[in-house]
The first five atom37 places (N, CA, C, CB, O) and aatype in JSON, in Angstrom:
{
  "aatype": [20, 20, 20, 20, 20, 20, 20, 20, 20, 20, 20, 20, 20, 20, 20, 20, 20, 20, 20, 20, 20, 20, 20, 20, 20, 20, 20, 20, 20, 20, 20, 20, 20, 20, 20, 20, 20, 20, 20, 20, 20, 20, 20, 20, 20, 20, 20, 20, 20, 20, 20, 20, 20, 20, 20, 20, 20, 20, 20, 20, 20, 20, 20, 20, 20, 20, 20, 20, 20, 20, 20, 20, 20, 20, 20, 20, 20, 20, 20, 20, 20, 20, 20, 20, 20, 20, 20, 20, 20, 20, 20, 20, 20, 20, 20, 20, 20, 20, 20, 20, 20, 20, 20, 20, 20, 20, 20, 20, 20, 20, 20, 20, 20, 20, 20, 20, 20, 20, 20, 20, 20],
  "atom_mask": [
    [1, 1, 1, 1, 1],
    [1, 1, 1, 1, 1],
    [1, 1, 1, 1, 1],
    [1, 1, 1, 1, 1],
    [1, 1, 1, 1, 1],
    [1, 1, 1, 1, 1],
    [1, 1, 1, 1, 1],
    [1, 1, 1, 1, 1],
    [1, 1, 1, 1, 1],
    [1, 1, 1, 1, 1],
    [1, 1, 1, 1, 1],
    [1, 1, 1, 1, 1],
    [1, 1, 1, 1, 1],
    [1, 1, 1, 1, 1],
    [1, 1, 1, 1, 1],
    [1, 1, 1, 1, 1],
    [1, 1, 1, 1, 1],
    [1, 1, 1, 1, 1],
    [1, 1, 1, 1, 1],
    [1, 1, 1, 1, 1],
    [1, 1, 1, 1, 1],
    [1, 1, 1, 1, 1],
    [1, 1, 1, 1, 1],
    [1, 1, 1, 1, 1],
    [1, 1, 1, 1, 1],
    [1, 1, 1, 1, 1],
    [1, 1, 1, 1, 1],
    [1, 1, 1, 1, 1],
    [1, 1, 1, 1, 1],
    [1, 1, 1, 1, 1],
    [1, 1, 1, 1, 1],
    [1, 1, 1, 1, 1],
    [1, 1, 1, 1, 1],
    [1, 1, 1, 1, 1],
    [1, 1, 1, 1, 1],
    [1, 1, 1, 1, 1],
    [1, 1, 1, 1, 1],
    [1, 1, 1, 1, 1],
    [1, 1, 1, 1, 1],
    [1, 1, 1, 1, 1],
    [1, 1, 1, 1, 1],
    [1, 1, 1, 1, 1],
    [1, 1, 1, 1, 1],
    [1, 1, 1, 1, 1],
    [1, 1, 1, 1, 1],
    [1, 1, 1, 1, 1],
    [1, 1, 1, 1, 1],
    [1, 1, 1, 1, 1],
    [1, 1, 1, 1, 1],
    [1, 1, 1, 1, 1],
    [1, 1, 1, 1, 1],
    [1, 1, 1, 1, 1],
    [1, 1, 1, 1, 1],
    [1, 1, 1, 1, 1],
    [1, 1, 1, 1, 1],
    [1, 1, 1, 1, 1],
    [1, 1, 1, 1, 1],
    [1, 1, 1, 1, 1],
    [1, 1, 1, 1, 1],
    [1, 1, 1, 1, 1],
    [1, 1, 1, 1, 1],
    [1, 1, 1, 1, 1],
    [1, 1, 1, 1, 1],
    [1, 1, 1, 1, 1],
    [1, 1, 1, 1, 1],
    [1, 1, 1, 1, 1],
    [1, 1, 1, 1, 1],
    [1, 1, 1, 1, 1],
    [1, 1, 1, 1, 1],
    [1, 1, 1, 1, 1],
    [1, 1, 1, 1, 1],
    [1, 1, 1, 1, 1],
    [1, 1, 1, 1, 1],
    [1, 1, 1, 1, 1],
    [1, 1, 1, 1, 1],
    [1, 1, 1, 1, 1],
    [1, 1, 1, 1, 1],
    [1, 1, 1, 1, 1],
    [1, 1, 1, 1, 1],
    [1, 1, 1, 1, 1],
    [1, 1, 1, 1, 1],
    [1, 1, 1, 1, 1],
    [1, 1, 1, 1, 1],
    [1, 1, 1, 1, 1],
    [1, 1, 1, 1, 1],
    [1, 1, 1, 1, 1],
    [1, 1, 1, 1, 1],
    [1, 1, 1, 1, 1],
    [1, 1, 1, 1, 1],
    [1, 1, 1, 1, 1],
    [1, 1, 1, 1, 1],
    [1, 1, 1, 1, 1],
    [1, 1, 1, 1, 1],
    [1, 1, 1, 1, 1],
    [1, 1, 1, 1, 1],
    [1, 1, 1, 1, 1],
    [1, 1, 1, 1, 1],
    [1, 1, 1, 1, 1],
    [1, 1, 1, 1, 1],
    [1, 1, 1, 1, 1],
    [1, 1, 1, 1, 1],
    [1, 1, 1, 1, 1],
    [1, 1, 1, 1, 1],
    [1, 1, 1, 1, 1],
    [1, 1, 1, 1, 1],
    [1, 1, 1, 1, 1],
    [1, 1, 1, 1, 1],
    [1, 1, 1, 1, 1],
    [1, 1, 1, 1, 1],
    [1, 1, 1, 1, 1],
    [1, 1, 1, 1, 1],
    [1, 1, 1, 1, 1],
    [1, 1, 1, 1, 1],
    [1, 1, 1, 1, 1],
    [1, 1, 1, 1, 1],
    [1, 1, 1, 1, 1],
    [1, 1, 1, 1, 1],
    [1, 1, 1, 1, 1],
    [1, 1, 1, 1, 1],
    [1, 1, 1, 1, 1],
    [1, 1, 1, 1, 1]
  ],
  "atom_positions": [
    [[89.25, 142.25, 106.71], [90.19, 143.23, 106.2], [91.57, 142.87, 106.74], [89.78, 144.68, 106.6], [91.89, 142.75, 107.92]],
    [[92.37, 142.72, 105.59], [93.69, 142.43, 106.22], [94.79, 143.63, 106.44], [94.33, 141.38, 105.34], [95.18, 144.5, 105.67]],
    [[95.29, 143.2, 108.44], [96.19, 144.4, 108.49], [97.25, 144.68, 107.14], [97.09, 144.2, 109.83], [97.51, 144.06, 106.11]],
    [[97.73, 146.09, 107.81], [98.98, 146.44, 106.58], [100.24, 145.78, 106.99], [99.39, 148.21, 106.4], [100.7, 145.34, 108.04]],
    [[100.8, 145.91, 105.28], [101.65, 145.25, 105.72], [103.07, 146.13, 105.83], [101.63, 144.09, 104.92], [103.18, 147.29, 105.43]],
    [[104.25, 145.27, 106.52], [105.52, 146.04, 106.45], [105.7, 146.41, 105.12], [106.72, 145.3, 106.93], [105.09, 145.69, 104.33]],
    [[106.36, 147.34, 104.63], [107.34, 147.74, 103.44], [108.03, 146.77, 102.97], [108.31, 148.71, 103.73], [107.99, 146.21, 101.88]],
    [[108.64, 146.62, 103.85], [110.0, 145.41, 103.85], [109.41, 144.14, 103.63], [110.95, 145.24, 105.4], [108.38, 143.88, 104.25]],
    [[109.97, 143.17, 102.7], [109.05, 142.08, 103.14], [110.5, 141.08, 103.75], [107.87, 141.3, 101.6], [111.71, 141.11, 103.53]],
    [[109.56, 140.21, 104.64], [110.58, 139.64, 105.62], [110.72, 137.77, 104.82], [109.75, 139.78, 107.68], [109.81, 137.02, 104.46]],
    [[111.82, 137.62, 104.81], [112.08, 136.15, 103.74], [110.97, 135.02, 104.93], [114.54, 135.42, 103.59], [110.84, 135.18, 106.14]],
    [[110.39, 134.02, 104.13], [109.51, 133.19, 104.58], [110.3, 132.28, 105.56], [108.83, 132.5, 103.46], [111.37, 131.9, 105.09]],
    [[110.01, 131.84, 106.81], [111.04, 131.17, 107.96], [111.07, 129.59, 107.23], [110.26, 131.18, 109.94], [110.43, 129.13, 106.28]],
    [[111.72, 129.22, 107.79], [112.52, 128.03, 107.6], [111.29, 126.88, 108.07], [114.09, 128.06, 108.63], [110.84, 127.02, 109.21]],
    [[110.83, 125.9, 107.31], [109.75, 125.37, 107.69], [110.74, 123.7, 108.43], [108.47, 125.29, 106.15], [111.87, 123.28, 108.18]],
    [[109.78, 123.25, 109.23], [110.73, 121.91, 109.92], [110.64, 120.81, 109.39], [110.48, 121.49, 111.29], [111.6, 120.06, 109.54]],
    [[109.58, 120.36, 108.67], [108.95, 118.7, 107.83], [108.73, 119.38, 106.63], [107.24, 117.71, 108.47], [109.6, 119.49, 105.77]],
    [[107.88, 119.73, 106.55], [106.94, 119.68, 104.93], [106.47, 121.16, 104.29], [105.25, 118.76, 105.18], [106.11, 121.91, 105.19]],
    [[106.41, 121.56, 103.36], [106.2, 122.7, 102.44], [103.96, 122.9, 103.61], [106.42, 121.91, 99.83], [103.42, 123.96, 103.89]],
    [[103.51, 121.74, 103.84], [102.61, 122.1, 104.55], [102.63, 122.29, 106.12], [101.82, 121.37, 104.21], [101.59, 122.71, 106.63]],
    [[103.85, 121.98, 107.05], [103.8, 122.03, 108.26], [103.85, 123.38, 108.17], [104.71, 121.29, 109.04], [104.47, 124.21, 107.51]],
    [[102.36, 123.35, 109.64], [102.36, 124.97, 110.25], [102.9, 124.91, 111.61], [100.75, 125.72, 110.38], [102.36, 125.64, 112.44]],
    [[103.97, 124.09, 112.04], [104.45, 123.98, 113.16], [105.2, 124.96, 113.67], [105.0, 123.03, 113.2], [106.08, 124.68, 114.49]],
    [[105.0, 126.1, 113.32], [106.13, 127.39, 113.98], [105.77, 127.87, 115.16], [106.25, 128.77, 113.13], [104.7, 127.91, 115.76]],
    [[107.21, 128.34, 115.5], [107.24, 129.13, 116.95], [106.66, 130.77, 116.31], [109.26, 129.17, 117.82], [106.77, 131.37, 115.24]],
    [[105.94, 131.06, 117.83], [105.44, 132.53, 117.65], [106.48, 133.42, 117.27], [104.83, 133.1, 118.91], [106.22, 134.56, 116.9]],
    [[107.64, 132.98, 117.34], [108.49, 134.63, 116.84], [108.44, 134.56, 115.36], [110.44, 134.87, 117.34], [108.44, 135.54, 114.61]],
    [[108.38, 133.01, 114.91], [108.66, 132.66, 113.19], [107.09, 133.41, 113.23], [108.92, 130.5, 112.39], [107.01, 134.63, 113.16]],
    [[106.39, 132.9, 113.29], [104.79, 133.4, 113.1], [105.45, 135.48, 112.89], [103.36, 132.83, 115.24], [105.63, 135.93, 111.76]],
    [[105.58, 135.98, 113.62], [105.84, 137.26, 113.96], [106.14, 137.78, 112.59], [106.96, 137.43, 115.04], [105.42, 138.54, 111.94]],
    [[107.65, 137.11, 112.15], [108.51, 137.55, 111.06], [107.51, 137.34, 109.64], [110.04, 136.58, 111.06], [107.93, 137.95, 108.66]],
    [[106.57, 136.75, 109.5], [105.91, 136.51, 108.28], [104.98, 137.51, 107.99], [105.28, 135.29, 108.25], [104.75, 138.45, 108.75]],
    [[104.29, 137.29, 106.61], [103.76, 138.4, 106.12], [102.37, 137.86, 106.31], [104.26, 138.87, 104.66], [102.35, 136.73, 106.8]],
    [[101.06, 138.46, 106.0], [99.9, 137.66, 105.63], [99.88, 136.83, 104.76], [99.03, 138.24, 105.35], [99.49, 135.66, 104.83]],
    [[100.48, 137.67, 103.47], [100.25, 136.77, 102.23], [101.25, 135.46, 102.26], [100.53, 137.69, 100.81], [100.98, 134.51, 101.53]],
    [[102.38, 135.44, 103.09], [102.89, 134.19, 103.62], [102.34, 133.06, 104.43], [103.71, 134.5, 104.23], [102.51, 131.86, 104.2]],
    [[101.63, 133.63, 105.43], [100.85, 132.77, 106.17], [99.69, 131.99, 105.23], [100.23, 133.63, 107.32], [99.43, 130.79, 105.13]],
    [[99.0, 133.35, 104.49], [98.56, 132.27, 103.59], [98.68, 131.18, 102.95], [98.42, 132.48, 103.06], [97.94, 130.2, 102.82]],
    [[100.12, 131.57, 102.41], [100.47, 130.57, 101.45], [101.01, 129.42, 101.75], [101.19, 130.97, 100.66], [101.24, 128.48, 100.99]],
    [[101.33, 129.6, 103.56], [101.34, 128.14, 104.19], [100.24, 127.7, 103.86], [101.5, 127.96, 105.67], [100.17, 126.95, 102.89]],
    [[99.15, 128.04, 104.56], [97.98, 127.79, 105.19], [97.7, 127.26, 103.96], [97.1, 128.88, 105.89], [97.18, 126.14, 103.93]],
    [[97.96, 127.92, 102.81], [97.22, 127.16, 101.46], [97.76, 126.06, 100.82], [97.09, 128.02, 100.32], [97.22, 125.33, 99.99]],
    [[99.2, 125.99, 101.42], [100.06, 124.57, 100.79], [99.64, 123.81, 102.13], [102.16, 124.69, 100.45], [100.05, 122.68, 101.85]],
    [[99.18, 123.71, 103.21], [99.3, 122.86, 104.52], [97.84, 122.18, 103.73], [99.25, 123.8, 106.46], [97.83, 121.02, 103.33]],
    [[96.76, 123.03, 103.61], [95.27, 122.82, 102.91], [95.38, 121.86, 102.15], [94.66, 123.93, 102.06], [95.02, 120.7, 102.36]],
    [[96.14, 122.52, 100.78], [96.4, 120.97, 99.53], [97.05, 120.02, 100.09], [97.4, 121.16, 98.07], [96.57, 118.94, 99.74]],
    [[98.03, 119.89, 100.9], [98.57, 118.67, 101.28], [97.72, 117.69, 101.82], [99.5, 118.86, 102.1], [97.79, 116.51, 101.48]],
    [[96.87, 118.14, 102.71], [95.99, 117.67, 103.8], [94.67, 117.2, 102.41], [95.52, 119.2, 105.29], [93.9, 116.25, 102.33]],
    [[94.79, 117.73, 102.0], [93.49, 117.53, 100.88], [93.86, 116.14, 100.22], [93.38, 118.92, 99.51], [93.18, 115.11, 100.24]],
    [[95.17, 116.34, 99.58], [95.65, 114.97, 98.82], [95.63, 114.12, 99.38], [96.76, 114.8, 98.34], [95.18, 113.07, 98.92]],
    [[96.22, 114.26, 100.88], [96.21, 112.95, 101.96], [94.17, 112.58, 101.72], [96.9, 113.69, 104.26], [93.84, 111.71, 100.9]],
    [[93.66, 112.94, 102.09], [92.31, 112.61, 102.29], [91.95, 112.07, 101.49], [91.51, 113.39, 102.49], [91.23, 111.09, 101.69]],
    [[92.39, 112.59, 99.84], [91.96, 111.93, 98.6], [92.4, 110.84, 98.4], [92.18, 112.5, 97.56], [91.9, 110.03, 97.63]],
    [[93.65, 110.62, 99.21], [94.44, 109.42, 98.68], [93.48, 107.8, 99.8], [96.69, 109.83, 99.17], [93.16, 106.63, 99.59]],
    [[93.42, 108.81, 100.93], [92.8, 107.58, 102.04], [91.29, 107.51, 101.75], [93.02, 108.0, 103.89], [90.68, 106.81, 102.56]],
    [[90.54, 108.08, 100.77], [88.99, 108.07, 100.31], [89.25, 106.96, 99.32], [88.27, 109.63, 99.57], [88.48, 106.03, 99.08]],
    [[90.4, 107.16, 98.8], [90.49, 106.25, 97.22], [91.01, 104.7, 98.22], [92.21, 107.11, 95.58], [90.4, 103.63, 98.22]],
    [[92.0, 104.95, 98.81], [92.54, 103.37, 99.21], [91.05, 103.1, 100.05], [94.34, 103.22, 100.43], [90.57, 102.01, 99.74]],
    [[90.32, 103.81, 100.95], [89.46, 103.05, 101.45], [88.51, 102.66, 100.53], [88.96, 103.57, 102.47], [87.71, 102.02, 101.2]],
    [[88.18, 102.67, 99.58], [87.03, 102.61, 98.14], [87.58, 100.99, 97.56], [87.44, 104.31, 96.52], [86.79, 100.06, 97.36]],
    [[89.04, 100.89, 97.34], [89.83, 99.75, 97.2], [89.19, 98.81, 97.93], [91.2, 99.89, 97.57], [88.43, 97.92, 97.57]],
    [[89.79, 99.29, 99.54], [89.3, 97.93, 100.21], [87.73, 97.49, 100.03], [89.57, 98.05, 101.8], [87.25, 96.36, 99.89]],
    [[87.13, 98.74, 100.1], [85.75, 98.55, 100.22], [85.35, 97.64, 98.94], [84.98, 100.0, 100.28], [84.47, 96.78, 99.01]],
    [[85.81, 97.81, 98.23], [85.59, 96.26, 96.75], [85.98, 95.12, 97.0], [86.47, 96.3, 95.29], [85.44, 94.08, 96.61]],
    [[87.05, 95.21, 97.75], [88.21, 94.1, 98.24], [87.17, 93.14, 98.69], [89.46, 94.58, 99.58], [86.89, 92.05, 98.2]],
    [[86.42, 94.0, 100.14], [85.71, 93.6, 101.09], [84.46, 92.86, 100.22], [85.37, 94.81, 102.09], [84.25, 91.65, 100.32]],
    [[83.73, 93.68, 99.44], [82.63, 93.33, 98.83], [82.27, 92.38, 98.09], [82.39, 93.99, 98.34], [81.17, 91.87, 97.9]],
    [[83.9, 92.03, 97.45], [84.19, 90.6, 96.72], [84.01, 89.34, 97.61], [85.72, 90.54, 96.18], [83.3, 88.33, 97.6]],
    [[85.03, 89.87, 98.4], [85.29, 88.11, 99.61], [83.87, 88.01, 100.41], [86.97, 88.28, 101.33], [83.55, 86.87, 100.75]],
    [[82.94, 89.12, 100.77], [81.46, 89.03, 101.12], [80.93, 88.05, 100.47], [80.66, 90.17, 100.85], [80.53, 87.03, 101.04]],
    [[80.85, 88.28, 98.88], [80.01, 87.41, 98.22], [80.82, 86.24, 97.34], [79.1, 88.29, 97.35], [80.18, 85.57, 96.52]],
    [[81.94, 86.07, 97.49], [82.53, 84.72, 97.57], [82.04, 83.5, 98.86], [84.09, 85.07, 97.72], [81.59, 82.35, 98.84]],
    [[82.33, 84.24, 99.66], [81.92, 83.93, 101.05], [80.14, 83.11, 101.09], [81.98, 85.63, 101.94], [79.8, 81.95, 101.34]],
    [[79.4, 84.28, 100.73], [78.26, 83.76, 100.41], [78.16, 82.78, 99.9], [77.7, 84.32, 99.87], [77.96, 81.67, 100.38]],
    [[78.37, 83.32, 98.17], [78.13, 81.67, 97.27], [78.96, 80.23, 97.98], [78.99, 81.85, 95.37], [78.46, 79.11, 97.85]],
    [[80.39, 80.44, 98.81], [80.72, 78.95, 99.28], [79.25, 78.65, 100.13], [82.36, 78.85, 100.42], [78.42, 77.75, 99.95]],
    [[79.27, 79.69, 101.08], [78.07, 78.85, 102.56], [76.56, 78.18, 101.8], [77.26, 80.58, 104.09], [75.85, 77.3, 102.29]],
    [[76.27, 79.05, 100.15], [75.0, 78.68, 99.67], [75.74, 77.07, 99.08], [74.19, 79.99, 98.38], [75.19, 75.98, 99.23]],
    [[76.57, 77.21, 98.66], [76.88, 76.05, 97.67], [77.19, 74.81, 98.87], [78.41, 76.45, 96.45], [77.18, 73.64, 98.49]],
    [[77.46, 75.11, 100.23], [77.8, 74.05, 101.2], [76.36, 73.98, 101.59], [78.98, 74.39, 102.45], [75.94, 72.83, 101.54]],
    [[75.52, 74.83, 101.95], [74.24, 74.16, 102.45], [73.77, 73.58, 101.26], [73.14, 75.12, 103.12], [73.51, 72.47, 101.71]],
    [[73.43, 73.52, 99.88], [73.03, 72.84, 99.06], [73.54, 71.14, 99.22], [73.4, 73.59, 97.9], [72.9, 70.08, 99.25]],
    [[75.21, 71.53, 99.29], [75.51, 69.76, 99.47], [75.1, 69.08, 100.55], [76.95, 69.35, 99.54], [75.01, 67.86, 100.68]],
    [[74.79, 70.14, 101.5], [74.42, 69.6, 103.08], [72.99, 69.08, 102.86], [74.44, 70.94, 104.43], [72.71, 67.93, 103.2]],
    [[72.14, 69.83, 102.34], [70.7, 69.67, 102.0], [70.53, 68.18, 101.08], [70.18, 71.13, 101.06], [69.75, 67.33, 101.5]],
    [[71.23, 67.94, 99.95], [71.62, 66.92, 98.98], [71.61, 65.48, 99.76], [73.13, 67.3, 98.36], [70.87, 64.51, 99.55]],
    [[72.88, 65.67, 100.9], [73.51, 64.51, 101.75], [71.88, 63.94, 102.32], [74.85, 65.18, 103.23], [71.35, 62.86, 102.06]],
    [[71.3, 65.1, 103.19], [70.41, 64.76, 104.0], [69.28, 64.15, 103.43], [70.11, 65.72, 104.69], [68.67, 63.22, 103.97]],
    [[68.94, 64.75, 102.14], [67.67, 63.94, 101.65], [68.11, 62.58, 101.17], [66.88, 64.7, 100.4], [67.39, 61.73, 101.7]],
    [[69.19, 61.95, 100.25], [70.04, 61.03, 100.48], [69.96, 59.59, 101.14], [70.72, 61.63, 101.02], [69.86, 58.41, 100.81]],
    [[70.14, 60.92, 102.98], [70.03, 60.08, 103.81], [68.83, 59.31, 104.47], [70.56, 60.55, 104.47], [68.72, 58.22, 105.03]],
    [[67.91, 60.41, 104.15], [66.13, 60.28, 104.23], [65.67, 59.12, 103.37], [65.24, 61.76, 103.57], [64.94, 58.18, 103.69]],
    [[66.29, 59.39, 102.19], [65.88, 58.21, 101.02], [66.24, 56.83, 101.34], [66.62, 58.46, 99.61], [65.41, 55.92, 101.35]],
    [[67.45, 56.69, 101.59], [67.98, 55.83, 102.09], [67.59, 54.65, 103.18], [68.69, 56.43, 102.36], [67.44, 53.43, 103.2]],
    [[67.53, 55.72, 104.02], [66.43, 55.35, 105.35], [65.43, 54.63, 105.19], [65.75, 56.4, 105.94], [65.32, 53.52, 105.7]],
    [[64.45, 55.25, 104.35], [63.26, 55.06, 103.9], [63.07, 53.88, 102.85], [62.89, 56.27, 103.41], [61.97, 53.36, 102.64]],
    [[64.15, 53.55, 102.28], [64.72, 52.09, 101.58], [65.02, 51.04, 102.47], [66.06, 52.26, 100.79], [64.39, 49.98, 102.49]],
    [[65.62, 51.2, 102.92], [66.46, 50.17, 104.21], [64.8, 49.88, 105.11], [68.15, 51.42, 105.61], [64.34, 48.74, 105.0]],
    [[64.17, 50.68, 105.75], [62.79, 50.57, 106.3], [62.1, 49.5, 105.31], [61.97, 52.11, 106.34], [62.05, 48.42, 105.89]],
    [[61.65, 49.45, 104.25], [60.49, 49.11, 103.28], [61.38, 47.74, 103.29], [60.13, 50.16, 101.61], [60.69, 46.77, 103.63]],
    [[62.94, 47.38, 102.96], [63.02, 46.53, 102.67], [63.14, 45.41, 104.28], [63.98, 46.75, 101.63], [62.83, 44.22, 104.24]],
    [[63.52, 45.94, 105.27], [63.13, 45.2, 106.14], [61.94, 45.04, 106.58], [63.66, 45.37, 106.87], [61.87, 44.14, 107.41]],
    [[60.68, 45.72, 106.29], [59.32, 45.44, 106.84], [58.95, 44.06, 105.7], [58.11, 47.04, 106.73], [58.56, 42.95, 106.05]],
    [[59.18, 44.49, 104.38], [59.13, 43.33, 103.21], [59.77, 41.73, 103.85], [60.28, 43.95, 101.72], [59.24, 40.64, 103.66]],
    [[60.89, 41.95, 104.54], [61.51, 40.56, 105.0], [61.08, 40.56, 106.2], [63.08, 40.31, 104.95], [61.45, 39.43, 106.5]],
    [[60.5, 41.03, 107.31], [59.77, 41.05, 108.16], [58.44, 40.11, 107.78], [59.61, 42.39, 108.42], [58.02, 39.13, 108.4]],
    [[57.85, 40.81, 106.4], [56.72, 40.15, 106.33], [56.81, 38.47, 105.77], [55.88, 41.05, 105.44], [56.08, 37.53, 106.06]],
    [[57.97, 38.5, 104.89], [58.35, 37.12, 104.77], [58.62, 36.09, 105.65], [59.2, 37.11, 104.23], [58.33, 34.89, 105.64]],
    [[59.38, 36.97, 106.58], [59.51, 35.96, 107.81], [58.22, 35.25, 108.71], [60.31, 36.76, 108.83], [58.01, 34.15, 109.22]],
    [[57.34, 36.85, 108.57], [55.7, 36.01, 109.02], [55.05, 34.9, 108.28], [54.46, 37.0, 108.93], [54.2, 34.17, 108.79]],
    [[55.5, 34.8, 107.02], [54.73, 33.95, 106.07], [55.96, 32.89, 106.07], [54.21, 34.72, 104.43], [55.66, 31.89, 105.42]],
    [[56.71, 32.84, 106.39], [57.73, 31.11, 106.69], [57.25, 30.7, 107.61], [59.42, 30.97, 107.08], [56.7, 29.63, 107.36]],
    [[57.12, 31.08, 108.84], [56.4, 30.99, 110.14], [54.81, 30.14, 110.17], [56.2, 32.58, 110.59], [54.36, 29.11, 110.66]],
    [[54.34, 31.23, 109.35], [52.68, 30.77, 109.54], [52.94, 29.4, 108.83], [51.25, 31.92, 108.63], [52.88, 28.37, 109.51]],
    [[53.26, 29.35, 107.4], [53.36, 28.27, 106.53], [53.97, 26.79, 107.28], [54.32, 28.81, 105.33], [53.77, 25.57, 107.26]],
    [[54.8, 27.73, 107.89], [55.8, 26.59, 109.02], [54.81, 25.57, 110.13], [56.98, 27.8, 110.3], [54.87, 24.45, 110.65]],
    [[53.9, 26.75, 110.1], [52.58, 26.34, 111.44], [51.48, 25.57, 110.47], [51.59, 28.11, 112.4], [50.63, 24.81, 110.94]],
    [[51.58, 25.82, 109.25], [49.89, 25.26, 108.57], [50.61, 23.78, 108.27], [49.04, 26.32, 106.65], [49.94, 22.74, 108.26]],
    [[52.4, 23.8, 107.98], [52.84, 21.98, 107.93], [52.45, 21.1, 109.18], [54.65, 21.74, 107.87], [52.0, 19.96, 109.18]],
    [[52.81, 22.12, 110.47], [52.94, 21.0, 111.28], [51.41, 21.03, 111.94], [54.29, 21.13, 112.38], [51.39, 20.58, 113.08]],
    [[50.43, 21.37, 111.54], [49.07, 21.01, 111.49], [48.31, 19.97, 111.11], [48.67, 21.65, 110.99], [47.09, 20.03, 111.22]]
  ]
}
């Protein structure tokens, strides 16, 4: 239940920043009406509301921002281990070439050798 009010109504005090600052001194508080205080209280509310809406929406922004370069991010590290994976088998193959063809001239070299041994027999 709200007290009564004066007759008189007393002009709304002089606000210091913003149509929402409730920054007043107790005597400004004093001179106001209820339905004034309210109507701070209810412009300080929407202000504070918009701010929130506005920092829900920019954080929603980044949060895509973020969500993009995540999975950019991803596909480079998948697409670098693929070339990494690529190189290595490659290098396996490779390996595994270079091996066969020196055991092959390895074995040739045994058979110049022996042959070498069945001349001077």
């Amino acid at each position: 239940m709200a007290p009564k009010e004066d007759s008189k109504q007393h002009p709304m005090p002089a606000l210091k920043n913003s149509p929402g600052d409730l920054s007043l001194q107790p005597e400004d508080l004093q001179k106001c009406s209820w339905d004034q205080l309210l109507e701070m209280f209810s412009s300080a509310l929407k202000e504070h509301e918009q701010l929130d809406k506005d920092l829900q929406h920019q954080t929603m922004e980044l949060l895509k921002i973020f969500e993009i370069w995540t999975q950019v991010t991803v596909s480079r590290d998948e697409d670098r281990s693929y070339k990494r994976f690529q190189t290595r088998m490659q290098h396996v193959q490779n390996s595994e070439r270079e091996l066969e063809e020196k055991k092959e001239h390895y074995a040739n070299v045994v058979k110049a050798f022996e042959s070498a041994l069945a001349l001077l027999k």
